[in-house]
C-alpha atoms as an extended CHARMM CRD file, in Angstrom:
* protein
*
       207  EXT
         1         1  UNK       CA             93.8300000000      252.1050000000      119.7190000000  PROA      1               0.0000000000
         2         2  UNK       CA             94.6960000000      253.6960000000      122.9250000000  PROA      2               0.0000000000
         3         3  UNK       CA             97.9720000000      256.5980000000      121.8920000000  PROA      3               0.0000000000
         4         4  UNK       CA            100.4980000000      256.1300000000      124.4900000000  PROA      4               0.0000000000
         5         5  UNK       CA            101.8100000000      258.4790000000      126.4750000000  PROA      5               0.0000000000
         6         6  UNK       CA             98.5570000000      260.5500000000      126.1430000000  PROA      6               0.0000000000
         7         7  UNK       CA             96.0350000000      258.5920000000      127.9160000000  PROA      7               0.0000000000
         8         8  UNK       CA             93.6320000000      259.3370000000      125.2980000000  PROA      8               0.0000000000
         9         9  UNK       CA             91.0130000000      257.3320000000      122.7730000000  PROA      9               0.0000000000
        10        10  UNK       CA             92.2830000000      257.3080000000      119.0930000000  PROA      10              0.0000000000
        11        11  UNK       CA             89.2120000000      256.3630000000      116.9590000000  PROA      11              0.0000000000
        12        12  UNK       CA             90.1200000000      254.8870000000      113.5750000000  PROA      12              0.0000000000
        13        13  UNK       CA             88.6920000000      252.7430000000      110.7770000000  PROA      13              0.0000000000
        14        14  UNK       CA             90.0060000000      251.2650000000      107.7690000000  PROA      14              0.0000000000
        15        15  UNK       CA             88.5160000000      251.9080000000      104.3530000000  PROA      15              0.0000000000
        16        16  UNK       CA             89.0330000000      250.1220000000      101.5550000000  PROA      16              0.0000000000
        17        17  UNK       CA             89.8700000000      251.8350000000       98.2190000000  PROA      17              0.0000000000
        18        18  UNK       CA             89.8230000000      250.6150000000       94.6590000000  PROA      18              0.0000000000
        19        19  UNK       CA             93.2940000000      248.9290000000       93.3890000000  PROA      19              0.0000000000
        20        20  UNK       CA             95.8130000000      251.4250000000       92.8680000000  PROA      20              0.0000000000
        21        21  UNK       CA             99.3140000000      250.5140000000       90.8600000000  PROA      21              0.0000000000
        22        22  UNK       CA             98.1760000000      246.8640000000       89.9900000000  PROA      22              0.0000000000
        23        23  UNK       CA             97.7950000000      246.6090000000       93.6160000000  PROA      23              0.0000000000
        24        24  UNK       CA             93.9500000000      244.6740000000       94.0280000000  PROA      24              0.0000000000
        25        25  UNK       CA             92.8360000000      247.9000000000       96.0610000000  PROA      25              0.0000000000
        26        26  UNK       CA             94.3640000000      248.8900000000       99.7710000000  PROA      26              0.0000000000
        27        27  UNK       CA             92.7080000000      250.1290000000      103.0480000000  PROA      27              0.0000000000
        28        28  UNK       CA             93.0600000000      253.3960000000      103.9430000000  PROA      28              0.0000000000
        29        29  UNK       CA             92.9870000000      253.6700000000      107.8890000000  PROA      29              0.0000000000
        30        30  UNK       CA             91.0000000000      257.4480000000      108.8760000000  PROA      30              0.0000000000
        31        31  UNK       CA             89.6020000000      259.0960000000      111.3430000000  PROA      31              0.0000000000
        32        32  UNK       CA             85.7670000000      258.2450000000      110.8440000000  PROA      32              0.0000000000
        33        33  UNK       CA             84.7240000000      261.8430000000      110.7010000000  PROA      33              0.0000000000
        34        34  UNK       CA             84.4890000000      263.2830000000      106.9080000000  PROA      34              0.0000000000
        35        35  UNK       CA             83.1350000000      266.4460000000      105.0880000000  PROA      35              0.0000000000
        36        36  UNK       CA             80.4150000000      268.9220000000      106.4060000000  PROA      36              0.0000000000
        37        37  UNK       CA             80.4450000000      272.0830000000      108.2490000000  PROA      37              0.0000000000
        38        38  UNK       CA             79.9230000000      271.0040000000      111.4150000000  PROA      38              0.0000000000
        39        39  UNK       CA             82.4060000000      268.0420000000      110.9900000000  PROA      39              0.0000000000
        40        40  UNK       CA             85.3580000000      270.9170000000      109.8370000000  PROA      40              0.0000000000
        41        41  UNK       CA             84.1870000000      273.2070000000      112.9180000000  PROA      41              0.0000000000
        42        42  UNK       CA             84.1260000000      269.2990000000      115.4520000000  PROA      42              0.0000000000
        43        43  UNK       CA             88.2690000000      268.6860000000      113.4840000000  PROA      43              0.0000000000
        44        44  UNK       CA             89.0240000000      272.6500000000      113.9110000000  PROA      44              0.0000000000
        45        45  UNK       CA             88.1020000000      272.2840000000      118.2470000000  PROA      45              0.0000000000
        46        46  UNK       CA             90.0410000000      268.6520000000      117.7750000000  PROA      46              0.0000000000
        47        47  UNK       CA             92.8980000000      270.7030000000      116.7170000000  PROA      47              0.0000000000
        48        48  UNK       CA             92.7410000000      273.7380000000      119.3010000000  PROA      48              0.0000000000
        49        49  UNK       CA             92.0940000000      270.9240000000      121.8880000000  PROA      49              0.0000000000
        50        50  UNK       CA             95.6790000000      268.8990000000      120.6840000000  PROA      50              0.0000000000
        51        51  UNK       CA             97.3980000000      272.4920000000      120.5070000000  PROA      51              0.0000000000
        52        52  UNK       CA             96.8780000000      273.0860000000      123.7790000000  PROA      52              0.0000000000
        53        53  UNK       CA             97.7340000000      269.9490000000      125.1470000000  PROA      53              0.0000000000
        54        54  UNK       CA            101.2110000000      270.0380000000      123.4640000000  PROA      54              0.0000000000
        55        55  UNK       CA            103.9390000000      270.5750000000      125.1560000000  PROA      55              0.0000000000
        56        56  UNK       CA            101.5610000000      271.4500000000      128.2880000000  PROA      56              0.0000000000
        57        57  UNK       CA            102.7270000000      269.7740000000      131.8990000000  PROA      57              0.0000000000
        58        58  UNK       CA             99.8250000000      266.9770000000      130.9730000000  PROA      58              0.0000000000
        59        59  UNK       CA            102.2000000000      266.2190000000      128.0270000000  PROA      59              0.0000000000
        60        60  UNK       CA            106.2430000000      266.9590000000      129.2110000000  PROA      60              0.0000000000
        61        61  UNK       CA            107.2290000000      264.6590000000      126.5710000000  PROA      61              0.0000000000
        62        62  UNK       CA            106.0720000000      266.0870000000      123.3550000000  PROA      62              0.0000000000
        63        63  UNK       CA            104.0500000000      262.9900000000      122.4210000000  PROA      63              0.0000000000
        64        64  UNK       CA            101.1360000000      265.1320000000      121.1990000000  PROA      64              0.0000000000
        65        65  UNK       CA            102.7810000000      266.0450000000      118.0210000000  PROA      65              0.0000000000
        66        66  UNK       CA            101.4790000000      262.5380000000      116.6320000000  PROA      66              0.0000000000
        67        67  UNK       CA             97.3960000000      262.8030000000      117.1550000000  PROA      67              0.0000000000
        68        68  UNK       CA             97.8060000000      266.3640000000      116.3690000000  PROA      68              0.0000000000
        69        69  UNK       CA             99.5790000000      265.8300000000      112.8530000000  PROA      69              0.0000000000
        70        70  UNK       CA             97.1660000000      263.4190000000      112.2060000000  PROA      70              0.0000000000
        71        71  UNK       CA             94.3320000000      265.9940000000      112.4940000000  PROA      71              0.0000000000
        72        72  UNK       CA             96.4260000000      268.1460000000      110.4370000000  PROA      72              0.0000000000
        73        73  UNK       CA             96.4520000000      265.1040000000      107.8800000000  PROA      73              0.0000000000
        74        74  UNK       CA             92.5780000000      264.5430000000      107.8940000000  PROA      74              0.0000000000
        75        75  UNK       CA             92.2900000000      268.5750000000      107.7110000000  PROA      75              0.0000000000
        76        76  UNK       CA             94.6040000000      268.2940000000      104.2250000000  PROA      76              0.0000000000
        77        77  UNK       CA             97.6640000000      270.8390000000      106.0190000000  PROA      77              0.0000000000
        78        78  UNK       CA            100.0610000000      268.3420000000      104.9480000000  PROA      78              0.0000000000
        79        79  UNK       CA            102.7980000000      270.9690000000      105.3900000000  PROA      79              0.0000000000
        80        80  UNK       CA            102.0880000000      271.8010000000      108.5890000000  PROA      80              0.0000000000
        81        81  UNK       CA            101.5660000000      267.2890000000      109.9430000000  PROA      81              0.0000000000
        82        82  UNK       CA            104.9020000000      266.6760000000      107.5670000000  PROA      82              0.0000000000
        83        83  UNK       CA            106.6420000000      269.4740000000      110.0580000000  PROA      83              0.0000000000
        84        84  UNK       CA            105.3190000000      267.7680000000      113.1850000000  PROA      84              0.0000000000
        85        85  UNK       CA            105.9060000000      264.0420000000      112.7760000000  PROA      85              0.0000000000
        86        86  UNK       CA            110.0370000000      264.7230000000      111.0820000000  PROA      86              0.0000000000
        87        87  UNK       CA            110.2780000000      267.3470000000      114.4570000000  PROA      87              0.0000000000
        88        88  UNK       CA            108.5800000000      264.5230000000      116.4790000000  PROA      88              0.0000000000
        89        89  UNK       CA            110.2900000000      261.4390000000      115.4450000000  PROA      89              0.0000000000
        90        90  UNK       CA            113.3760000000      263.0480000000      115.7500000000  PROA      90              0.0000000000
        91        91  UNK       CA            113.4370000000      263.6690000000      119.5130000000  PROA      91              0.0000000000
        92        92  UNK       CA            111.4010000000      260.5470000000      120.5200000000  PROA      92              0.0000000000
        93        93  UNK       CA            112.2120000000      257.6660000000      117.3590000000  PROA      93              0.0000000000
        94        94  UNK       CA            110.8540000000      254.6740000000      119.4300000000  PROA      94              0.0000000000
        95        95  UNK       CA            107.4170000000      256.4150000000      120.0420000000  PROA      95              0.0000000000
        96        96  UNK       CA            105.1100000000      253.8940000000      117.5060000000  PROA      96              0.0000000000
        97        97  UNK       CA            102.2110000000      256.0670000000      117.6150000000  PROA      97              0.0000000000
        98        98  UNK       CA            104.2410000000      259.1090000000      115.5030000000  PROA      98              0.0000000000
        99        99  UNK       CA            105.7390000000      256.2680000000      113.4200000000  PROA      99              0.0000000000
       100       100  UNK       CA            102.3370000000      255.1190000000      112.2250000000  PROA      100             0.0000000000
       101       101  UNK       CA            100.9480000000      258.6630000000      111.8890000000  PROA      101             0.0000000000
       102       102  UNK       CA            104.3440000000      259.6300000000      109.9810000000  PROA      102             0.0000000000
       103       103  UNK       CA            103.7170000000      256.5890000000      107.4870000000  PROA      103             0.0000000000
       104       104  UNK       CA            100.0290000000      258.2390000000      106.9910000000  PROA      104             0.0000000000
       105       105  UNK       CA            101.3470000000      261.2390000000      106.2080000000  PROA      105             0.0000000000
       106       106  UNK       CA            104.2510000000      260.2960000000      103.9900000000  PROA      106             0.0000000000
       107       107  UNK       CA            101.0610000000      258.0950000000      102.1750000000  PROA      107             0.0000000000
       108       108  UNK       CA             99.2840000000      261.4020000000      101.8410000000  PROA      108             0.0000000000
       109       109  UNK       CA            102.0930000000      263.2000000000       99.9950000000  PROA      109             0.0000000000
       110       110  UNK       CA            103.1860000000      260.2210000000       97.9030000000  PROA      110             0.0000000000
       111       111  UNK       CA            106.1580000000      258.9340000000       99.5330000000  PROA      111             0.0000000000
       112       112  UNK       CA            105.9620000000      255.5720000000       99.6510000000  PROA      112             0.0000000000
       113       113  UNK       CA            109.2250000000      254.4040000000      100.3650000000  PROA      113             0.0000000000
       114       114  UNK       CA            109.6280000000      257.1420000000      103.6840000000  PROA      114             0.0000000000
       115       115  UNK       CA            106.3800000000      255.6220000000      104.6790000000  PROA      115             0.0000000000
       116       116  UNK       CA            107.7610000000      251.8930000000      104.4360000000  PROA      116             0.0000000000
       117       117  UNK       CA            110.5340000000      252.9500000000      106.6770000000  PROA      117             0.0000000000
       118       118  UNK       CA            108.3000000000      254.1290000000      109.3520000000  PROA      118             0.0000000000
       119       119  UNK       CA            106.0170000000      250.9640000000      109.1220000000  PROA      119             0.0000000000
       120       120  UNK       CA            109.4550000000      249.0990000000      108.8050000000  PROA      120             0.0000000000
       121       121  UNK       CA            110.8060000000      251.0050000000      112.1800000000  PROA      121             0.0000000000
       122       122  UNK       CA            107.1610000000      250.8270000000      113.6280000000  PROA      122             0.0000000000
       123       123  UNK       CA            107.0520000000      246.8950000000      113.4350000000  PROA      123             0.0000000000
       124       124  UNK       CA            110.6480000000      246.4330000000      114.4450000000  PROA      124             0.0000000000
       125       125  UNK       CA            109.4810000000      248.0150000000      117.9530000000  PROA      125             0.0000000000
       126       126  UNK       CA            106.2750000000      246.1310000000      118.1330000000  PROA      126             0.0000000000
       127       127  UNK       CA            105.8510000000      243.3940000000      115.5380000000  PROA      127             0.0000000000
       128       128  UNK       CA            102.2240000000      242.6260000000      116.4480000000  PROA      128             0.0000000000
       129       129  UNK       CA            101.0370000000      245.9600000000      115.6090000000  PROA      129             0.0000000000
       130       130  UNK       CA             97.9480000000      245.1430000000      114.1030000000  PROA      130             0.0000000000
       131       131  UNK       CA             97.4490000000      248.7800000000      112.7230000000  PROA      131             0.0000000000
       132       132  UNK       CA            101.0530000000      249.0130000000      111.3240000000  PROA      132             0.0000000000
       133       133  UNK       CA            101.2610000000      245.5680000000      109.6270000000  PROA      133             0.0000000000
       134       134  UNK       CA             97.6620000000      246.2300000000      107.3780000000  PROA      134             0.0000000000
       135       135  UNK       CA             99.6080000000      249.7540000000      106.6670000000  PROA      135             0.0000000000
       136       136  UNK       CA            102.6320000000      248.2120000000      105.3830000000  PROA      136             0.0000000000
       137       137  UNK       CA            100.7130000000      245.7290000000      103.1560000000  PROA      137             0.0000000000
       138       138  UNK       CA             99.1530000000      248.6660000000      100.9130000000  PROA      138             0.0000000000
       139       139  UNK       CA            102.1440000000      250.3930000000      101.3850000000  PROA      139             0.0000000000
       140       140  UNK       CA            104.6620000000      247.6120000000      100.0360000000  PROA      140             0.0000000000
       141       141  UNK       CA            101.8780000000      246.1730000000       97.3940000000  PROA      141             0.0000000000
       142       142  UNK       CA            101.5290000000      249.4900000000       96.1270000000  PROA      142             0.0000000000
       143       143  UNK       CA            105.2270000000      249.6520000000       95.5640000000  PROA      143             0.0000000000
       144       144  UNK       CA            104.7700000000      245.9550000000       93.5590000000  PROA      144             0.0000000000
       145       145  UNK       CA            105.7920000000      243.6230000000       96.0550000000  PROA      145             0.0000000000
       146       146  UNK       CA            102.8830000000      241.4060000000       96.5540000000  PROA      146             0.0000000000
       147       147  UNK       CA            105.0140000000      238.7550000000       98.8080000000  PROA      147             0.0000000000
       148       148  UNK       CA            105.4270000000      241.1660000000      101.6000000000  PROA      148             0.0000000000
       149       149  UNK       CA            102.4580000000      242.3780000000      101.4860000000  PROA      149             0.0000000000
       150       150  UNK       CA            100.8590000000      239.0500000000      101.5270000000  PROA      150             0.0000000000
       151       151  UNK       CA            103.4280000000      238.2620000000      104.1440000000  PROA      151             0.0000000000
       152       152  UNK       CA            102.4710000000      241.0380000000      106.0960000000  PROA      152             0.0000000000
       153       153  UNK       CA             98.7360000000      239.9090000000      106.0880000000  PROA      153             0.0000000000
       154       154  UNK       CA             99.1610000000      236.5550000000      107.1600000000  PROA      154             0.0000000000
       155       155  UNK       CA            101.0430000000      237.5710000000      110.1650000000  PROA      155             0.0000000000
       156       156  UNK       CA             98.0240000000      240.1120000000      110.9820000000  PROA      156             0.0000000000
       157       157  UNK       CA             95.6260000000      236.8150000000      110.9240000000  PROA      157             0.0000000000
       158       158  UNK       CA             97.3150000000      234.7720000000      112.8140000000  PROA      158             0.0000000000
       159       159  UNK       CA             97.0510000000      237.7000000000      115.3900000000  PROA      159             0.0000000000
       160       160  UNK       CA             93.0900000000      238.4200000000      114.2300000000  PROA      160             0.0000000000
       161       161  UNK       CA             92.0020000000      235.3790000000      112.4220000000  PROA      161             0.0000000000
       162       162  UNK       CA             88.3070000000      237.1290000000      112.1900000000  PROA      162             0.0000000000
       163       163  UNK       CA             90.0200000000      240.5540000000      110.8890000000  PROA      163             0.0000000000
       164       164  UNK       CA             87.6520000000      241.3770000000      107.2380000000  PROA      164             0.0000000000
       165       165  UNK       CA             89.9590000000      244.1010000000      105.8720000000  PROA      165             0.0000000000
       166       166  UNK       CA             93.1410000000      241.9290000000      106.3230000000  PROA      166             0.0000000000
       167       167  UNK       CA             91.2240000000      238.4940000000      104.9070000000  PROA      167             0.0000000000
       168       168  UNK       CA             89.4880000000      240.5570000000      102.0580000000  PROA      168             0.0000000000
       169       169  UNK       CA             92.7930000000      241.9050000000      100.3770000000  PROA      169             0.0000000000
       170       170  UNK       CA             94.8080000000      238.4180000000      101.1720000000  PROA      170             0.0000000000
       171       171  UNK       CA             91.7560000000      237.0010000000       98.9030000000  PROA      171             0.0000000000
       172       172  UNK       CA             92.0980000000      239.4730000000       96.1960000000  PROA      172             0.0000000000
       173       173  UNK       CA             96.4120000000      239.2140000000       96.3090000000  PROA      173             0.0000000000
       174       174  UNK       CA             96.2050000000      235.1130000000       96.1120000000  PROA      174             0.0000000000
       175       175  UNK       CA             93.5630000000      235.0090000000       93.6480000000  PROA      175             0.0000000000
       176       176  UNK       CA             94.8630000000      233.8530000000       90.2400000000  PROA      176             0.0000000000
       177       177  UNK       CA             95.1150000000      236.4670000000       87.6590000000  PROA      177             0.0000000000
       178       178  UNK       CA             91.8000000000      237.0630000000       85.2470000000  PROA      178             0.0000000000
       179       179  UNK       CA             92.1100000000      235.2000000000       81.4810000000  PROA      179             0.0000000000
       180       180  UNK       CA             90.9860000000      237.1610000000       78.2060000000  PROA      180             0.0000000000
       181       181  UNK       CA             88.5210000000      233.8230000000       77.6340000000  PROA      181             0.0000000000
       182       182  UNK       CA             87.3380000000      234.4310000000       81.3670000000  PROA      182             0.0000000000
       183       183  UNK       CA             85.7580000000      237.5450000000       80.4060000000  PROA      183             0.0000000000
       184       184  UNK       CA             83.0700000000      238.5040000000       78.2810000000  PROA      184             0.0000000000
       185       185  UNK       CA             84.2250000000      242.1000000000       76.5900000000  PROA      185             0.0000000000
       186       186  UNK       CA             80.7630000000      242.7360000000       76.1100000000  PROA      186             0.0000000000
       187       187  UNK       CA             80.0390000000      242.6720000000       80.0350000000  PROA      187             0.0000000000
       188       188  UNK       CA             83.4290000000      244.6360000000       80.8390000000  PROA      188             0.0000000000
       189       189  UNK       CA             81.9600000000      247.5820000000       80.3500000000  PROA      189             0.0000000000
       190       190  UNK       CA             78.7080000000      247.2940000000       82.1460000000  PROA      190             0.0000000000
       191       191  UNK       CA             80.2040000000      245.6530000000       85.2440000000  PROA      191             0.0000000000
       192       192  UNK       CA             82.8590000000      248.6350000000       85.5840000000  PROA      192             0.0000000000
       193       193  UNK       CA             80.3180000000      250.8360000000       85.8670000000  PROA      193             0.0000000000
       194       194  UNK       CA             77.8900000000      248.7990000000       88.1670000000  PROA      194             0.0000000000
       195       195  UNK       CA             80.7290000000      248.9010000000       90.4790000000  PROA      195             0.0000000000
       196       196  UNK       CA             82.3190000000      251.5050000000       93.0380000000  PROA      196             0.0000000000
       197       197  UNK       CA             85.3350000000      250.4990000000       94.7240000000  PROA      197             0.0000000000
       198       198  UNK       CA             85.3460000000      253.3200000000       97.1070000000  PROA      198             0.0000000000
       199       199  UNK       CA             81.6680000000      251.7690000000       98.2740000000  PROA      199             0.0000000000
       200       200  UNK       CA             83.0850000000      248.4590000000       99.9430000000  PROA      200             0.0000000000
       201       201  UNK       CA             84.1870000000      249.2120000000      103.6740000000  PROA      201             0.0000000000
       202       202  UNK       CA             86.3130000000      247.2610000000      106.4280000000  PROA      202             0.0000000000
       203       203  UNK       CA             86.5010000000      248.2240000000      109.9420000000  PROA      203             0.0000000000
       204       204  UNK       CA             89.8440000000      247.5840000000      112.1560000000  PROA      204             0.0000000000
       205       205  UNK       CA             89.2120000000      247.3150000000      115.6140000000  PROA      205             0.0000000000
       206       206  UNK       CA             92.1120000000      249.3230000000      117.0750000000  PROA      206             0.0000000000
       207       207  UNK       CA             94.4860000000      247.7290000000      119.5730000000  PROA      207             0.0000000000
């Protein structure tokens, strides 16, 4: 996804994760660099780079605030990208880049229900946002309501009909609910541990 207003690429990917609150699992959409020295020193420059770029005549607007609080996310200064996207959103509301990057953040320090009103005001000003309607599915599953978030995903695939992520966790919400005679207690065990949640990975192609 290109961020508007900055001219600038905006790699992401989403990941899945295992199932959280009865949810069957959700996709977690990061930047694709992660742990390491020289990854911390590449997000540290990332962040220099985005400081200096704020507020600087290449950005008049402000609009930096939103890549920059996400490297602030990704870096774990949640203080410091919760200050930037409330400061951001509330000079430039309609800017859908710092409402998706707000509803990461607000994900990041457990607020589910400020990051559904992002993805809510996100999708209000651009209801094919591929990005922002995969978001709100974990979001709103997590919070237990599997319509909307199966909602939410069939919208997304009749935009991306080939989109894995978005097919993957429509499967696992539709699929009918496991039976005690379905399920040998003998194998529970064995298959819980054959099995890593965090292994199994989707990639969004960013729009």
């Amino acid at each position: 996804m290109a961020d508007p207003g900055l001219g600038t690429p905006w790699p992401v990917q989403a990941v899945f994760r295992g199932s959280r609150r009865g949810f069957p699992g959700r996709f977690a959409v990061t930047h694709p660099m992660s742990g390491g020295d020289p990854v911390s020193q590449a997000l540290d420059q990332e962040i220099r780079e985005l400081r200096a770029r704020f507020w600087s005549q290449r950005d008049p607007e402000g609009r930096a605030f939103a890549p920059l609080a996400d490297a602030y996310r990704r870096k774990g200064d949640l203080d410091e990208a919760l200050s930037l996207v409330e400061d951001g959103l509330a000079r430039l509301p309609e800017f859908t880049s710092g409402q998706l990057v707000a509803a990461r953040v607000f994900r990041a320090v457990d607020d589910a229900e400020s990051a559904r009103r992002a993805l809510d005001r996100l999708l209000e000003l651009d209801p094919r946002n591929t990005l922002g309607l995969l978001e709100r599915a974990e979001v709103v599953g997590g919070l237990g309501d599997r319509d909307a978030a199966a909602a939410d995903l069939q919208t997304l695939l009749a935009l991306e009909p080939g989109h894995l992520g978005a097919r993957t966790l429509l499967d696992r919400l539709e699929a009918p609910p496991a039976t005690d005679d379905a399920t040998d207690p003998d194998d529970a065990t064995a298959t819980d541990d054959a099995t890593d949640p965090d292994d199994a990975t989707a990639t969004d192609d960013a729009t």
